[in-house]
N, C-alpha and C positions, 0 to 999 in steps of 0.2 A: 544506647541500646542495652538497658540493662537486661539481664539475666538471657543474653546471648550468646550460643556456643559457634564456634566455626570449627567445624572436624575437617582432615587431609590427611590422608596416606603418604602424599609426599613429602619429603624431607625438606626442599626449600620452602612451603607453604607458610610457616609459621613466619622464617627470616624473610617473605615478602609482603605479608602482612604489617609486619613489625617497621620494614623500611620506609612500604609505601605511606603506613601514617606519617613517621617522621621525611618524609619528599615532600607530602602533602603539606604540614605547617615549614617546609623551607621555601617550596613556592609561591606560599602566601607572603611570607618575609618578603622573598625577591619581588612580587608582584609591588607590593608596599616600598620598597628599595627603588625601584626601578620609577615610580609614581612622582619621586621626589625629583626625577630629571628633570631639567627643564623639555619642553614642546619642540621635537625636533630634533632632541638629543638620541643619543644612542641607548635607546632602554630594548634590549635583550634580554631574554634567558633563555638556559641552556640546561635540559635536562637529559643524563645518561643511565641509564641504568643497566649492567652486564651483569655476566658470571666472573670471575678469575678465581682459580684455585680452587673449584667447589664452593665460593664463599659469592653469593650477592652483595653486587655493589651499587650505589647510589651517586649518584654527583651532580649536585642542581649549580650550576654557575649563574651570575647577574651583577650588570652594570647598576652603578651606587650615582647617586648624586651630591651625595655627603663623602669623602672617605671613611668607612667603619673604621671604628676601633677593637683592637683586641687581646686581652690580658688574661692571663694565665688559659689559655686555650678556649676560651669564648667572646663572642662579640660583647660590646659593651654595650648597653642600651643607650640609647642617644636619648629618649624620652621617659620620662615619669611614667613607672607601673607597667612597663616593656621589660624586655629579654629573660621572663620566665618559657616561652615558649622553647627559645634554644637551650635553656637548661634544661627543662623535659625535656627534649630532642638525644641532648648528651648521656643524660640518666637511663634513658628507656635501652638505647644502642648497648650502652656500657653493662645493663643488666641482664640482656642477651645475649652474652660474650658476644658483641660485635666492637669495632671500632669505629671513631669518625677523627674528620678534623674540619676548624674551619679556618680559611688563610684568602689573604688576601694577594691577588696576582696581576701583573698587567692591567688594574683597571678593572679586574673579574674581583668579585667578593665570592669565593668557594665553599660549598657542604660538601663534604666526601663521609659515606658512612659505608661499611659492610660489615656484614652479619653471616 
């Protein structure tokens, strides 16, 4: 949408705009993560999003059928001309003063960002 403005008076509006792109390309990820389950398997995800601290937060979880890999705080692309999406993700966050991380837990492959 080039040469479109989005105005708000409120003060979270920018940091849910900001989040909600990056939730959106995480739950394509897990959607894609989750695809590679086998039929029957446990394909979940799990998408939170709160306040804490005056700061919006994000947390899209999802079961893998691969276990991710992950080095120097991002996943590793499993496939040829993959995981620029999560390095946008990480850059746009980080250029907000927000934070994220991504970690893998029990089986959950985790996004946490807030801004």
């Amino acid at each position: 949408m080039p040469n479109t403005k989005i105005a708000c008076k409120h003060k979270g509006c920018r940091r849910l705009l900001i989040l909600n792109c990056k939730s959106r390309d995480a739950l394509e990820n897990a959607i894609h993560a989750c695809m590679d389950i086998e039929a029957g398997g446990r394909r979940h995800i799990r998408l939170r999003v709160y306040e804490r601290n005056a700061k919006l937060c994000v947390e899209v979880r999802n079961r893998y059928g691969k276990e991710p890999e992950i080095r120097k705080g991002l996943p590793v692309a499993q496939e040829q001309g993959h995981g620029f999406g999560t390095k946008s993700m990480a850059h746009i966050v980080e250029r907000h003063g927000g934070v994220f991380r991504f970690l893998i837990r029990d089986g959950w492959f985790i996004f946490q960002a807030t801004a």
